[in-house]
C-alpha positions, 0 to 999 in steps of 0.5 A: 500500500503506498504511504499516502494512500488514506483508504483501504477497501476491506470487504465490498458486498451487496450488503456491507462495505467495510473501508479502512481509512487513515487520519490526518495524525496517521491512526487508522478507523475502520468504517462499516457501511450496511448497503440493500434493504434494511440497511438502516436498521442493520446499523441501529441494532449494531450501533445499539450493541456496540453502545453495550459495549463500550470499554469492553476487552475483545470487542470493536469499539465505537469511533463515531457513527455518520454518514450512514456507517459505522467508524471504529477504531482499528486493531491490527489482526488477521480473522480465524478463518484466515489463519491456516489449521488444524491450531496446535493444542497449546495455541489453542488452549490459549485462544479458547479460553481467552474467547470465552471471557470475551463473549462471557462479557458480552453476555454479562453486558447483556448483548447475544452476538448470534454469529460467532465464527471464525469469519467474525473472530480477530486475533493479533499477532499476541493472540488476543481476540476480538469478536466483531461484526454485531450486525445481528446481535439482540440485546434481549431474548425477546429480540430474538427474531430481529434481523433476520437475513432473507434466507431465513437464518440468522448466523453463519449455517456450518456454526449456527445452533439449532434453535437458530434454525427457526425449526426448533421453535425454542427462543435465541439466548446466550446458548447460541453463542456456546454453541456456535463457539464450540463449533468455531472451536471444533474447527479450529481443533479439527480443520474443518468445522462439526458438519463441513461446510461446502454442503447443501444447507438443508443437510447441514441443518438436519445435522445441527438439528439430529447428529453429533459430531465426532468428538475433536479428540477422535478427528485429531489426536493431538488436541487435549482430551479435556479440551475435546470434552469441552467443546463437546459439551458447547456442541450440546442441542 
């Protein structure tokens, strides 16, 4: 990137543009514009959560909100999914526990993420996370059927919990999270996450709703048996 370059093109969809923008003092905001339909009230329910949130560790912090997008202060940091795996045991030990106090927090100050994966975790160079993009996050239970993709789901399907499946008929609490940090740990541990990915989502929703999945420990040996255990125990329906 050459030195007088003040914008960064992160992620361009019909959906969101996210841009990384360089001030006149040379700090760096990241700027998150909701795009297509509903994309105002996309922004007021992120915004919403993200106001929970202020000062707390291991989530994206407010640097200002116009012109229809949100401005935040940037952390230097690659996203789970693209950093290669299988984690080896002790890296992973590390991160597993530091993203569970992070979304613990979260849950403390009363926001539901309802998309966690590796696509929304940021880790940097110390391994410290971040949960970002709370684009679909409710702030109560009661909020559970806000913001809801057109598709019907709400969340990423290969680390989405059942009862986010909308086939359950139960609501969407903090659970979801648990369950979809497991899954996010899974593949961290495995390769791969519990179901695949490149599959018909129909499949993958039978899945979460029907099967479960070999244990971590089984799929790769090195991964600590009490660690396996756990992640199972948040793959739980």
């Amino acid at each position: 990137m050459r030195s007088d370059r003040l914008e960064e093109l992160l992620y361009d969809s019909e959906r969101t543009r996210v841009v990384r923008i360089r001030a006149e003092d040379g700090s760096w905001t990241v700027s998150k514009q909701p795009l297509g339909p509903g994309a105002n009230e996309r922004l007021h329910s992120e915004l919403a959560a993200l106001r929970r949130l202020v000062g707390v560790p291991g989530t994206p912090q407010l640097a200002g909100d116009a012109d229809g997008a949100l401005h935040l202060r940037d952390t230097p940091a690659r996203t789970l999914a693209a950093l290669p795996g299988p984690w080896t045991p002790d890296r992973l030990v590390d991160l597993a526990h530091r993203l569970a106090l992070v979304l613990a927090d979260v849950h403390r100050h009363g926001v539901i993420h309802r998309d966690v994966s590796p696509a929304n975790v940021l880790v940097t160079e110390t391994g410290e996370p971040t949960l970002i993009d709370f684009e679909l996050a409710a702030l109560t239970v009661q909020d559970h059927h806000s913001q809801v993709p057109e598709d019907g789901l709400a969340g990423t399907l290969p680390y989405l919990a059942p009862e986010q499946t909308g086939r359950t008929g139960r609501p969407v609490d903090h659970r979801a999270d648990l369950y979809a940090l497991g899954a996010t740990l899974y593949e961290l541990a495995t390769g791969a996450p519990p179901f695949g990915r490149d599959r018909e989502p129909l499949s993958l929703i039978h899945d979460h709703l029907a099967r479960v999945p070999d244990p971590p420990a089984e799929v790769n040996p090195q991964v600590p048996a009490m660690l396996s255990q756990i992640i199972m125990q948040l793959l739980q329906k």
